[in-house]
ZADO-920533 format. One record per residue (C-alpha): x, y, z negated. Coordinates in steps of 0.05 Angstrom, whole numbers, plus 5000, padded with zeros to 4 digits. Each point is the difference from the previous one (the first is absolute). Example, Ala and Ser with C-alpha at 12.3 -4.5 7.8 and 13.67 -1.06 7.14 Angstrom:
! ZADO-920533
<u:5246; v:4910; w:4844>
<u:5027; v:5069; w:5013>
//
This chain:
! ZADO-920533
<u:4344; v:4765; w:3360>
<u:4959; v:5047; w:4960>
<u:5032; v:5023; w:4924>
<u:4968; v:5011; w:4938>
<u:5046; v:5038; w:4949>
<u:4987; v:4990; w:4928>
<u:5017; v:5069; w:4972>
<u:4995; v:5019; w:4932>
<u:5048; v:5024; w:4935>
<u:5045; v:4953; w:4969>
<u:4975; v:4948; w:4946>
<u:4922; v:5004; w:5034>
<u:4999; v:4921; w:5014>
<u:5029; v:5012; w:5071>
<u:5034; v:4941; w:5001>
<u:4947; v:4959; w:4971>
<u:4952; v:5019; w:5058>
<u:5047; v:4991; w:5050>
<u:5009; v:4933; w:4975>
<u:4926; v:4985; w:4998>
<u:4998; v:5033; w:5073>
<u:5058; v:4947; w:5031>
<u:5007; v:4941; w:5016>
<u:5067; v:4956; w:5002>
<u:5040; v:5055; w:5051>
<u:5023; v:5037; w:4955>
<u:5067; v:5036; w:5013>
<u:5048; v:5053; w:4964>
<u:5042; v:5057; w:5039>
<u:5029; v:5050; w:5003>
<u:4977; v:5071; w:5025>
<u:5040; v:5009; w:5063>
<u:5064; v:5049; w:4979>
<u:4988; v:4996; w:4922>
<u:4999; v:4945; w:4942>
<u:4931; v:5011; w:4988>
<u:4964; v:4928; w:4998>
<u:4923; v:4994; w:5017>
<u:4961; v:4941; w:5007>
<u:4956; v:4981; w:5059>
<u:4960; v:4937; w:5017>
<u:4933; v:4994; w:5045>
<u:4921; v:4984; w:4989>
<u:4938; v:4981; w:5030>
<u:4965; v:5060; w:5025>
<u:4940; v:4979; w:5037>
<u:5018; v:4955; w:5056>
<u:5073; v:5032; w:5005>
<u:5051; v:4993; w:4950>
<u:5033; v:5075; w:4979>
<u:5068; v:5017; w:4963>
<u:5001; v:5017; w:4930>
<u:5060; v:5049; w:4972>
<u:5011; v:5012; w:4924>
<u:5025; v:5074; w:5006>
<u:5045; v:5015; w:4939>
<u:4959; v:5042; w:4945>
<u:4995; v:5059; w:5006>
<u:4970; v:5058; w:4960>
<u:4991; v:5052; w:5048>
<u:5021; v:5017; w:5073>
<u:5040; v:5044; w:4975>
<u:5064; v:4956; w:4997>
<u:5050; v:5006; w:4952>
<u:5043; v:4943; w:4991>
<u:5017; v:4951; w:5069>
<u:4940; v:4949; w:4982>
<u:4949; v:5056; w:5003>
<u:5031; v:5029; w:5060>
<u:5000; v:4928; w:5039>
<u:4921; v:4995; w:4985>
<u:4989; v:5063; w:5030>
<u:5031; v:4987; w:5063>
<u:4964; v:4939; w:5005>
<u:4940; v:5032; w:5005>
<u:5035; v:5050; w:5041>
<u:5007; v:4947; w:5051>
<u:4929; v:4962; w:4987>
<u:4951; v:4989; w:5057>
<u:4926; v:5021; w:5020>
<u:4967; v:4946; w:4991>
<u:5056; v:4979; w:4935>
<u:4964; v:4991; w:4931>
<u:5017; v:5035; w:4935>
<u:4977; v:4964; w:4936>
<u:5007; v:5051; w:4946>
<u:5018; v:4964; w:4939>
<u:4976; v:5031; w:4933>
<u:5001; v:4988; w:4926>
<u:4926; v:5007; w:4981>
<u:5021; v:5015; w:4931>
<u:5041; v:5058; w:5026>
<u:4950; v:5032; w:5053>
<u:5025; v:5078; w:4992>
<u:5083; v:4979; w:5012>
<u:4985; v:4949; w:5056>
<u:4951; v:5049; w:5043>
<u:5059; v:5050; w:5003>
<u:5031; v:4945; w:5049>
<u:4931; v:4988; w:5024>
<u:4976; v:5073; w:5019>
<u:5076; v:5002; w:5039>
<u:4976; v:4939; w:5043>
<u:4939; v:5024; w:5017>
<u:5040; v:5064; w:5033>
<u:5032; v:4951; w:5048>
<u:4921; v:4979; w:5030>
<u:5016; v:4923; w:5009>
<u:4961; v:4943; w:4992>
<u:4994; v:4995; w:4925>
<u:4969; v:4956; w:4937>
<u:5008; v:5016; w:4934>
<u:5013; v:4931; w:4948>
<u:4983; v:5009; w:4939>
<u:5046; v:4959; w:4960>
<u:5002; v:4982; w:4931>
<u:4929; v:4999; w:4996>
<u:4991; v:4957; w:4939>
<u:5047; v:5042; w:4962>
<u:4943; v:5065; w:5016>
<u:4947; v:4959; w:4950>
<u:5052; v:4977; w:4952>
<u:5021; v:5075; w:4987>
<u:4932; v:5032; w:5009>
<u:4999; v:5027; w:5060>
<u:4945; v:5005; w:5053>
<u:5002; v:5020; w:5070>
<u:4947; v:5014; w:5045>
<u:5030; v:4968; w:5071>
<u:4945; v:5020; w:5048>
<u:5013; v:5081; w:4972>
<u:5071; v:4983; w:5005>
<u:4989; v:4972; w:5075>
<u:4955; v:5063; w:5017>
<u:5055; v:5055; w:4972>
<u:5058; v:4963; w:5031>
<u:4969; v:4982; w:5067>
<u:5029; v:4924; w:5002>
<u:4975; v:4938; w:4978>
<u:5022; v:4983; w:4928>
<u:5006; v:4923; w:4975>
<u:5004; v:4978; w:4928>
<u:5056; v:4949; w:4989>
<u:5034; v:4959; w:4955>
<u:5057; v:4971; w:5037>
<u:5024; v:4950; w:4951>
<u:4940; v:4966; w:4994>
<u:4977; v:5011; w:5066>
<u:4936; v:5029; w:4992>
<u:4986; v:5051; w:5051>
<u:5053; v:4982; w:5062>
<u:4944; v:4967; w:5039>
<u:4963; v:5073; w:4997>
<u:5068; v:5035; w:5009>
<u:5019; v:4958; w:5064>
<u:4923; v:5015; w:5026>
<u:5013; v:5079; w:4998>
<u:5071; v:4999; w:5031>
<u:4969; v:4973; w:5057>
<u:4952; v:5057; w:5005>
<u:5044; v:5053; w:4973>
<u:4995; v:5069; w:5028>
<u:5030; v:5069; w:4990>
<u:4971; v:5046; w:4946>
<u:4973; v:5060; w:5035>
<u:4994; v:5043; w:4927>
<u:5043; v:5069; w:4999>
<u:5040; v:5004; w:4935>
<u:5045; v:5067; w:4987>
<u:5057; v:4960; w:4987>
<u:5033; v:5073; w:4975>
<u:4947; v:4978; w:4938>
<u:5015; v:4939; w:5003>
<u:4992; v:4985; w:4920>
<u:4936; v:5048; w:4986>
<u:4958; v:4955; w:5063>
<u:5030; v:4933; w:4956>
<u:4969; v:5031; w:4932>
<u:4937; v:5016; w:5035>
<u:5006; v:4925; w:5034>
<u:5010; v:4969; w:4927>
<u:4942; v:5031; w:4973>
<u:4949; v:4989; w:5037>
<u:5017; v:4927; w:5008>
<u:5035; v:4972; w:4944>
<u:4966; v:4999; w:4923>
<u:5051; v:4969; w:4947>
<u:4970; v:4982; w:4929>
<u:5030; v:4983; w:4937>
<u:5017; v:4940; w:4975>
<u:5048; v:4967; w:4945>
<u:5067; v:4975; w:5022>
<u:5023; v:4931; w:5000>
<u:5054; v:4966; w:4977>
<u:5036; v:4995; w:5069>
<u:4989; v:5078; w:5001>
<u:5029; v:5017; w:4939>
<u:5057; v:4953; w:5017>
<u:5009; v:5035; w:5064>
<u:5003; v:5072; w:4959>
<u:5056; v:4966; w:4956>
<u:5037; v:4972; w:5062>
<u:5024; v:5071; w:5019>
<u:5015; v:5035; w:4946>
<u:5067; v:5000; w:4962>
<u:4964; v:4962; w:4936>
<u:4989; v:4942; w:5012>
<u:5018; v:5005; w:5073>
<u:5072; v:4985; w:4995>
<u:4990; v:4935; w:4948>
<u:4955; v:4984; w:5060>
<u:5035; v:5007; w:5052>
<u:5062; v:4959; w:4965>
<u:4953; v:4948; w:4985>
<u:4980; v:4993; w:5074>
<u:5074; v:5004; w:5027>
<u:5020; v:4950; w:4952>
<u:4953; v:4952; w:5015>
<u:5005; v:5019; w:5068>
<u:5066; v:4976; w:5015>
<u:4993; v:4943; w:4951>
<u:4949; v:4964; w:5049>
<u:5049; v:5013; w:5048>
<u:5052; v:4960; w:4971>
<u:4952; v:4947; w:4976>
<u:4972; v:4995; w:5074>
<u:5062; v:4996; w:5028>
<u:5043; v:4956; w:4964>
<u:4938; v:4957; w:4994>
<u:5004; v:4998; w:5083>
<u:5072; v:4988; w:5001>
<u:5004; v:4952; w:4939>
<u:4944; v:4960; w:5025>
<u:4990; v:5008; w:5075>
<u:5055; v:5030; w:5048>
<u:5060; v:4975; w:4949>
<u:4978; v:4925; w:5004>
<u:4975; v:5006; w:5079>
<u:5077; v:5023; w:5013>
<u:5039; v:4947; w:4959>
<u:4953; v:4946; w:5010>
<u:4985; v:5011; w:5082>
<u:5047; v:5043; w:5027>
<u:5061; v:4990; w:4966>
<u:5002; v:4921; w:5027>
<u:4989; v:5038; w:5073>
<u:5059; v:5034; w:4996>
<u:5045; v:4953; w:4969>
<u:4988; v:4953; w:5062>
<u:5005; v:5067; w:5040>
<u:5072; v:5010; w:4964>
<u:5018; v:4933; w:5015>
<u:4982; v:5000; w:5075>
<u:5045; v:5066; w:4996>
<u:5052; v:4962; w:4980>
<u:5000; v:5041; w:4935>
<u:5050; v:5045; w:5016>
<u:5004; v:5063; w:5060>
<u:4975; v:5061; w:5029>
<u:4926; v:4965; w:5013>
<u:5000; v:4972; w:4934>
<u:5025; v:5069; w:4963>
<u:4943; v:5030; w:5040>
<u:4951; v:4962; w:4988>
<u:5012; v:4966; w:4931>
<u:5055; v:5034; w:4973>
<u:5042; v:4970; w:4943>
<u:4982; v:4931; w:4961>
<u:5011; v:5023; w:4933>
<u:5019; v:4927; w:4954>
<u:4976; v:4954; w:5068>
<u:4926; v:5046; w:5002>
<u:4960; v:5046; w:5023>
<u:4993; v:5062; w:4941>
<u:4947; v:5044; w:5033>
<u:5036; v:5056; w:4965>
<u:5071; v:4994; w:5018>
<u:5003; v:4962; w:5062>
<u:4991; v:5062; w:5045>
<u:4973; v:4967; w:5065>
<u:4948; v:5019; w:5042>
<u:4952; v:4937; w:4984>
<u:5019; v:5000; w:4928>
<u:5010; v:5072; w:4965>
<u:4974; v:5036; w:5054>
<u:4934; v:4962; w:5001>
<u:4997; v:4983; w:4925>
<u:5017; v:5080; w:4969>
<u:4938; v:5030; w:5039>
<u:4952; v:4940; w:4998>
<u:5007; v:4974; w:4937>
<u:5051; v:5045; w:4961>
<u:4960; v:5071; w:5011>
<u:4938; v:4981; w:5038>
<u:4962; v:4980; w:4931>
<u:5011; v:5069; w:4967>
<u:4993; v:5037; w:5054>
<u:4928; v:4964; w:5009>
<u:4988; v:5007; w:4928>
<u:5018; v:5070; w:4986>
<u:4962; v:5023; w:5068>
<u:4934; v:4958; w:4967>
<u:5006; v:5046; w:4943>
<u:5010; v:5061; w:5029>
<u:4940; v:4989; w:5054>
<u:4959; v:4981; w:4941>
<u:5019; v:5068; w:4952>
<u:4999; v:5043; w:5068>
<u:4930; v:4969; w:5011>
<u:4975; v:5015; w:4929>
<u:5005; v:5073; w:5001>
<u:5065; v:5005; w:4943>
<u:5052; v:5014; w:5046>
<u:4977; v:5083; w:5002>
<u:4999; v:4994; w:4928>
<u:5057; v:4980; w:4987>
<u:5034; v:5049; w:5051>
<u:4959; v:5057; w:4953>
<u:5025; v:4975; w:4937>
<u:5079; v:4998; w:5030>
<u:5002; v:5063; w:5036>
<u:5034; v:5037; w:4943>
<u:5055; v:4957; w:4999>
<u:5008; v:4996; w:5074>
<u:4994; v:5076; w:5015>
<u:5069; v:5000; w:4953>
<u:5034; v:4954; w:5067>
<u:4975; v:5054; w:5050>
<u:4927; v:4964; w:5018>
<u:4935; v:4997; w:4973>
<u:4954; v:4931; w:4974>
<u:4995; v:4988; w:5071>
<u:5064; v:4977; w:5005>
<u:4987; v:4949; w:4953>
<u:4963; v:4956; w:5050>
<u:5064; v:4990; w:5053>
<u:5045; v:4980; w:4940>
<u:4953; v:4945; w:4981>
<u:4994; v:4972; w:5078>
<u:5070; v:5013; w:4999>
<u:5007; v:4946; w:4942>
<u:4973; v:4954; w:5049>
<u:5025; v:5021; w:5066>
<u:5041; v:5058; w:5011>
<u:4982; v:5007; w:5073>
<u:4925; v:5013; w:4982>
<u:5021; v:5050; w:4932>
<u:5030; v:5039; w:5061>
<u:4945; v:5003; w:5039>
<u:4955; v:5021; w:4947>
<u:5040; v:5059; w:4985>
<u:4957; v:5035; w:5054>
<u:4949; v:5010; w:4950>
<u:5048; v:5056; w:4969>
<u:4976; v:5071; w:5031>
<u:5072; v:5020; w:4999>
<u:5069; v:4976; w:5033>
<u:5033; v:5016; w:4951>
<u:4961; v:4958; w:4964>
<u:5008; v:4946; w:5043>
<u:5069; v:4998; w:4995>
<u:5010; v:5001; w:4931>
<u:4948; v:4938; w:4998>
<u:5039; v:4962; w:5055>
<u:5061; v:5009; w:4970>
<u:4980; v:4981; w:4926>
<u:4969; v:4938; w:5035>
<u:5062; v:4981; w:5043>
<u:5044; v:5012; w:4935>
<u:4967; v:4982; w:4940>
<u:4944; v:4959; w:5017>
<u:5002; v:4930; w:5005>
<u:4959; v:4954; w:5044>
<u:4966; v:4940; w:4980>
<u:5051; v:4952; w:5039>
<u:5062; v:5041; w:4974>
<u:4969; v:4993; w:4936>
<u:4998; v:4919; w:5007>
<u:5065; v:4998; w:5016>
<u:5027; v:5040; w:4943>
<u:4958; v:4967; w:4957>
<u:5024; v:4935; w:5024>
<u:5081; v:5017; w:4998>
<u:5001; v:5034; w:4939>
<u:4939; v:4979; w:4955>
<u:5048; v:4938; w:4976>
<u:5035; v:5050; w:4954>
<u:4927; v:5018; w:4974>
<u:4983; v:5074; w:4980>
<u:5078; v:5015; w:4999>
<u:4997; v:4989; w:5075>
<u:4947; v:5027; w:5017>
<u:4987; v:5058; w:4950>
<u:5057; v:5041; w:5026>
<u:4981; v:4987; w:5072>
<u:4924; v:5030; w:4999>
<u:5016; v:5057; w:4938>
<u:5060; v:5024; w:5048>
<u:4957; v:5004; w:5067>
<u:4940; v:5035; w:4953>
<u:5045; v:5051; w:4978>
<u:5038; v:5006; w:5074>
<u:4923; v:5013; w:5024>
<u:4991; v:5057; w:4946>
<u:5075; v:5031; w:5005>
<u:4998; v:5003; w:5077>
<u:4932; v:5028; w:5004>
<u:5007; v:5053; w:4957>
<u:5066; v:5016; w:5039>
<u:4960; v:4996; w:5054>
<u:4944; v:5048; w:4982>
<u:5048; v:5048; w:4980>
<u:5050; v:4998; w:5062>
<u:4935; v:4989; w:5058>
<u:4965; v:5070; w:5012>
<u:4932; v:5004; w:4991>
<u:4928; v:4988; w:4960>
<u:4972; v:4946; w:4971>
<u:4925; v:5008; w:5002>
<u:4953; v:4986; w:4952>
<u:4961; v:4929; w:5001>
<u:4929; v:5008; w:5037>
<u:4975; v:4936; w:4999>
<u:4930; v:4960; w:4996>
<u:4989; v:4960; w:4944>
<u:4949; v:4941; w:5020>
<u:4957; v:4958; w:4958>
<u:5026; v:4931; w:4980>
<u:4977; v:4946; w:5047>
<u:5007; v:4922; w:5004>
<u:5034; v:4993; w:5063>
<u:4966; v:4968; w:5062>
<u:5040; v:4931; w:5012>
<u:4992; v:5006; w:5072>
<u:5028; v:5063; w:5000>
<u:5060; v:4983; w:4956>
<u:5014; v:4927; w:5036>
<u:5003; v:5046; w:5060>
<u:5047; v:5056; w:4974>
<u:5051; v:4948; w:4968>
<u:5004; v:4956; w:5073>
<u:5013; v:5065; w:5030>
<u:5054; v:5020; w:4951>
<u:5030; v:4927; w:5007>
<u:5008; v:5003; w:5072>
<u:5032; v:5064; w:4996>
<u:5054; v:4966; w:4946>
<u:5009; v:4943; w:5057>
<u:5017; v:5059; w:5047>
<u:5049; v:5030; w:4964>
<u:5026; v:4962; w:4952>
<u:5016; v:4921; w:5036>
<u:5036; v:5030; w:5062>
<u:5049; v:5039; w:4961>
<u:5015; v:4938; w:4948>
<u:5019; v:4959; w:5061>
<u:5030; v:5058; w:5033>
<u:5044; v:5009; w:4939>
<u:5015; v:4926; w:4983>
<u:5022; v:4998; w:5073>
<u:5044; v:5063; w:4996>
<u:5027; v:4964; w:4933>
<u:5025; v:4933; w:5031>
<u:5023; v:5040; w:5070>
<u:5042; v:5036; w:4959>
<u:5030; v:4958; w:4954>
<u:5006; v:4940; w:5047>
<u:5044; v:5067; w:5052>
<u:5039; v:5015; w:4931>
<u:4972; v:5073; w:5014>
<u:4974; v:4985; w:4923>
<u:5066; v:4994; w:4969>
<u:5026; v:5063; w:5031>
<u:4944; v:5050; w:4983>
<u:5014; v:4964; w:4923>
<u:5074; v:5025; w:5009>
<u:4987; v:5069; w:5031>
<u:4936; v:5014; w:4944>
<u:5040; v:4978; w:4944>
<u:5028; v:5065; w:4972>
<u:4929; v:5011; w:4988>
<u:4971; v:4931; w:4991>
<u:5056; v:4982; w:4947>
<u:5021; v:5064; w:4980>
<u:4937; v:5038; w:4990>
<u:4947; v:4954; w:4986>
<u:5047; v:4942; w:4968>
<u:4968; v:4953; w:5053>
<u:5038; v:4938; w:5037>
<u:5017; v:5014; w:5070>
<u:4947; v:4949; w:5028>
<u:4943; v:5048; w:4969>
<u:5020; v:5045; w:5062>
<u:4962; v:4945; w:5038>
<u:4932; v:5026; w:4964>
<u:5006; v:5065; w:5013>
<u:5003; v:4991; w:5071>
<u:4932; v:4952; w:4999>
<u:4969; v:5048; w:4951>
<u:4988; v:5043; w:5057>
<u:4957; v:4947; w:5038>
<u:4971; v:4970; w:4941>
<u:5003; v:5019; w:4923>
<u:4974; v:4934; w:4975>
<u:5049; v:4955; w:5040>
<u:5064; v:5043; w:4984>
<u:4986; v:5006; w:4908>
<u:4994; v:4915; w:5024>
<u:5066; v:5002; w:5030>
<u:5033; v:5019; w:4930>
<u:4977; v:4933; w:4968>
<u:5051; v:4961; w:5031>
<u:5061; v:5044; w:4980>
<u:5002; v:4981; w:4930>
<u:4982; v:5074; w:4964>
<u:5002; v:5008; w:4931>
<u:4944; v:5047; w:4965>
<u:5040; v:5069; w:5020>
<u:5008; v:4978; w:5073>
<u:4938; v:4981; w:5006>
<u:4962; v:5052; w:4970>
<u:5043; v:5045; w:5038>
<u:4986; v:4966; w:5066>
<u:4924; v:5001; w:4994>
<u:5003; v:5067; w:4989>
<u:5046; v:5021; w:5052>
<u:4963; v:4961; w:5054>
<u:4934; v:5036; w:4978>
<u:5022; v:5072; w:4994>
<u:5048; v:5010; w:5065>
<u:4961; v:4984; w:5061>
<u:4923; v:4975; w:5015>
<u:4992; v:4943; w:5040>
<u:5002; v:5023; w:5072>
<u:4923; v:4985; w:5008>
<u:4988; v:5063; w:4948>
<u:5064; v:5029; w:5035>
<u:4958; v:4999; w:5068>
<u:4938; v:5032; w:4970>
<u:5045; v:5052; w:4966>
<u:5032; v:5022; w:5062>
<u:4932; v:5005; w:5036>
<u:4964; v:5029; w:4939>
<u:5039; v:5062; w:4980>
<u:5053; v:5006; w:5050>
<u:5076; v:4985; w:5013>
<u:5021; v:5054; w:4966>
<u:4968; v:4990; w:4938>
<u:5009; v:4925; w:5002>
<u:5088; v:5027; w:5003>
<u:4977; v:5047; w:4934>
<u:4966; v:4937; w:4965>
<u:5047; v:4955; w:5030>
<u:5061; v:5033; w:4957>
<u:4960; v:5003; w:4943>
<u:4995; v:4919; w:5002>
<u:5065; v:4994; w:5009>
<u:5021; v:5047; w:4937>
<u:4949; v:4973; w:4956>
<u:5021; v:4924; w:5018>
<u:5078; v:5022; w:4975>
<u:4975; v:5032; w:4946>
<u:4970; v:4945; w:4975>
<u:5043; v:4953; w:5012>
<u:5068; v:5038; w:4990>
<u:5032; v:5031; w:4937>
<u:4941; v:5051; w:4977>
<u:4948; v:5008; w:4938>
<u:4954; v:4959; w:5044>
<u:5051; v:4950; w:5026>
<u:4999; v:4979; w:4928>
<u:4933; v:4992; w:4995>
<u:5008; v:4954; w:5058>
<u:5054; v:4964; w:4975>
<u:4967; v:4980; w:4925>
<u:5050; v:5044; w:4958>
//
């Protein structure tokens, strides 16, 4: 099947012409022997239909962090007859024809897109396409992905794309770009709008931060709205009204008692099923990812898409990069912490956008330490928001200032150089709903993946061992430092065990032990600091290696008996 590679530098509208591109296949991977994701799906080309591969952005061929160096063995390993579409920001001609003068060397089958072509008359810029066409050799297309105009064209020319036979001295590289600009680009002047001036203010300190407060704030406030709204009104009824009944019949053709029954529906807590404590496959382990974490999870990934999508998330990684340059990173390392709010597992993966392992690291680590996920978050929300702010306060200020202790420990002990932030800063954009619908399925089906095995893995684990009395003897041989370091009951030893599998399920396990506000600020925090779920575990292993997964591995465990132990921090955790 014949390929056509959408290349281009990040925040072009890729994704958005890939989209437009596609049809229904669509699927994420992998690059083989990395954690790299692309997308690929297939079109009509002609009478034959022909593969279509999202390479990850990429500014030059040149490489210099793993994303850039998977595109360029992509098109390392591309075909004759294979099709490059060169993605470019038509409001950014002279950066995006550095990539495109690089392609050219390569003498493939080649269009040029010329994306964001709206934006070129909004900001008063003209460019003369058939002198463009004539000093590039390739056919050029004028698009506007989000709204479609232009794809029809686009399509036409990838199906009669050829190589470029022009010679450029790729040695001079940026003096044949200026001459390339010139002749074919005129920009004129022209007052800026509102949006622009907004867009000016977005990034710098002034009002940038009050900004970027207000959009966090009101960020995770529509989460919470969406998702208790979801669980108040449409999962919580759906399990007590229909499935509940189920499984009380289920419990009595069990003969409410046993191993079957213990596995399956766990304990009837006052003659009922409680979703929460019950700890059975059908019951907990169904009702904690579907209904429990599923609505914030979709919620919070909703938001994100739709921020990612409007062009604010490089901002804000501008505006923060002096404060995380002080952990070891730079504003780059902003974006994984905020996926790793809703999943860890992807906040992992996105660390490969840091040019440095080091780097990478750090990240990982602050993410498996300090950085709750969006069903963790639920949960601890759930178990200790009945004490109100004195529960929860001490829980999230504790973590926040784990996050800044650790990584400024970390960026002290961990050899090496932070660089400084090169990013692109895009225009703001409404996003395209197609391409956002599309991005959140994807990123639901991934939570499915990783997150509804491991609940029922650990719910099973839970009732295996407690129904074997293995339970009862890991509480004994913990408790010197269940009881005596973290003031804890023995039975919390249960949690830590499942907060290996699953975060979420194990700070759930706590409600039914009776905590007071010290216990159970303590536990939350405990379970959050000392290991990731082994999901992120996995993806740490295979991201930076065994041997720093041992390094960050000891620094989880250290930080989670700090925090929970006798120490400055402990009492933070603890309320006093």
């Amino acid at each position: 099947m014949r390929r056509v590679l959408l290349v281009g530098n990040p925040n072009v509208g890729k994704s958005v012409v890939f989209d437009r591109l596609t049809g229904v296949y669509v699927v994420a991977s992998n690059y083989p022997g990395t954690t790299v994701e692309f997308t690929r799906g297939r079109m009509r080309l002609g009478a034959e239909q022909a593969e279509v591969i999202d390479v990850p952005g990429t500014y030059s061929l040149e490489p210099t962090c793993a994303a850039e160096e998977v595109a360029v063995r992509m098109l390392d390993g591309i075909a004759v007859d294979d099709v490059v579409v060169n993605v470019v920001d038509s409001t950014n001609l002279e950066r995006s024809l550095n990539l495109t003068l690089q392609l050219l060397a390569r003498r493939r089958p080649m269009v040029v897109a010329l994306n964001l072509w709206d934006e070129t008359k909004h900001t008063g810029i003209e460019i003369d396409v058939p002198k463009l066409e004539a000093a590039l050799g390739l056919s050029c297309a004028p698009l506007v992905a989000v709204t479609g105009m232009g794809v029809k064209d686009l399509v036409e020319r990838i199906g009669l794309a050829r190589p470029s036979m022009v010679s450029f001295d790729q040695a001079r590289r940026w003096e044949e770009i200026g001459r390339i600009v010139g002749e074919v680009q005129r920009v004129t002047h022209r007052h800026h709008t509102f949006l622009e001036r907004f867009r000016d203010a977005s990034i710098r300190p002034f009002p940038g931060l009050f900004i970027a407060a207000g959009v966090l704030l009101a960020a995770f406030e529509i989460v919470r709205l969406i998702g208790e709204g979801l669980i108040g009104y449409v999962l919580g009824p759906l399990f007590e009204g229909l499935w509940a009944p189920v499984m009380m019949r289920l419990s009595g053709l069990l003969g409410g008692s046993g191993f079957f029954h213990q596995l399956l529906i766990g304990d009837l807590v006052d003659g009922g099923i409680s979703f929460a404590e019950s700890m059975g496959l059908l019951t907990t382990g169904l009702y904690v990812p579907l209904a429990a974490v599923l609505p914030y999870v979709f919620a919070f990934y909703l938001v994100l898409s739709f921020i990612e999508d409007t062009g604010y998330l490089p901002r804000l990684a501008v505006l923060l990069d002096g404060v995380m340059h002080r952990v070891g990173l730079h504003g780059m390392g902003a974006i994984p912490i905020l996926l790793g709010l809703g999943c860890n597992v992807p906040g992992a993966l996105a660390t490969r956008i840091m040019e440095t392992r080091r780097e990478r690291f750090i990240a990982m680590t602050l993410i498996a330490i300090a950085t709750p996920c969006m069903a963790k978050t639920s949960m601890i929300v759930g178990l200790a928001g009945r004490f109100g702010a004195a529960g929860l306060a001490p829980i999230f200020i504790a973590l926040f200032l784990a996050w800044l202790v650790i990584g400024k420990l970390l960026a002290w002990l961990v050899k090496g150089e932070s660089p400084e932030i090169l990013v692109d800063i895009p225009p703001y954009r409404f996003p395209h709903v197609r391409a956002l619908a599309k991005k959140l399925w994807m990123r639901m089906a991934g939570f499915f993946r990783e997150a509804v095995p491991w609940v029922l893995a650990g719910v099973l684990l839970v009732n295996v061992l407690y129904f074997s009395g293995v339970m009862r003897l890991m509480g004994r041989l913990a408790s010197p430092v269940v009881r005596g370091v973290l003031s804890l009951p023995d039975e919390a030893a249960g949690a830590l065990v499942v907060g290996f599998l699953r975060k979420d399920v194990a700070v759930g396990m706590l409600a039914p032990l009776g905590l007071g506000l010290r216990q159970t600020v303590v536990g939350c925090v405990v379970l959050s600091m000392y290991f990731p779920c082994v999901a992120t575990f996995a993806v740490m292993l295979r991201e930076p290696g065994a041997r720093d997964m041992l390094k960050a591995s000891v620094v989880m465990v250290g930080s989670a008996l700090a925090g929970g132990g006798p120490s400055e921090l402990g009492d933070v955790c603890r309320g006093t």
